[in-house]
C-alpha positions, -999 to +999 in steps of 0.1 A: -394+462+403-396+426+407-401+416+443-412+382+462-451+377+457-451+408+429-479+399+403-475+412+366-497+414+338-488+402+301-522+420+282-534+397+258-510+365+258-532+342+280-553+313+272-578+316+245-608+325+250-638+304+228-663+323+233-648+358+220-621+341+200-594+364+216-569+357+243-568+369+281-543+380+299-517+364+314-508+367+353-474+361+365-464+357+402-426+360+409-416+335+434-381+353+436-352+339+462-325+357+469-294+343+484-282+357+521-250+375+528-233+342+538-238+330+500-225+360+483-189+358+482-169+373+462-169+349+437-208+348+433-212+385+428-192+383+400-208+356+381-240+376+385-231+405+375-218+387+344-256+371+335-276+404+348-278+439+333-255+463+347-265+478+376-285+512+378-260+541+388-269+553+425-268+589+431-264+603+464-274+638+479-250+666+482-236+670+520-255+693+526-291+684+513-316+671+542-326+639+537-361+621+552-366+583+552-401+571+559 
């Protein structure tokens, strides 16, 4: 998942390299904002959910399944 400060590496698609005529890799770090509830109206939410992928289907636990959070 991207997250605030979350570093990914693209293998092989960074600068050239002269000495071993190949290219590096390339780093990426996601400076990602996300808007607080008082931005997210009703009207917001929609727009995104027209520009981003659907979103992942949540599944909960049956009633009676015993659930830890850490």
């Amino acid at each position: 998942p991207i997250t605030p400060g979350v570093i990914k590496v693209v293998k092989g698609q960074g600068m050239p390299s002269f000495r071993h005529h190949d290219h590096g890799n390339l780093y990426v770090q996601f400076d990602v904002k996300f808007p607080d509830k008082t931005q997210m109206n009703q009207a917001n939410l929609q727009m995104l959910e027209q520009v981003l992928p659907p979103r992942a289907q949540q599944t909960t636990p049956p009633a009676d399944a015993m659930v830890e959070d850490y």
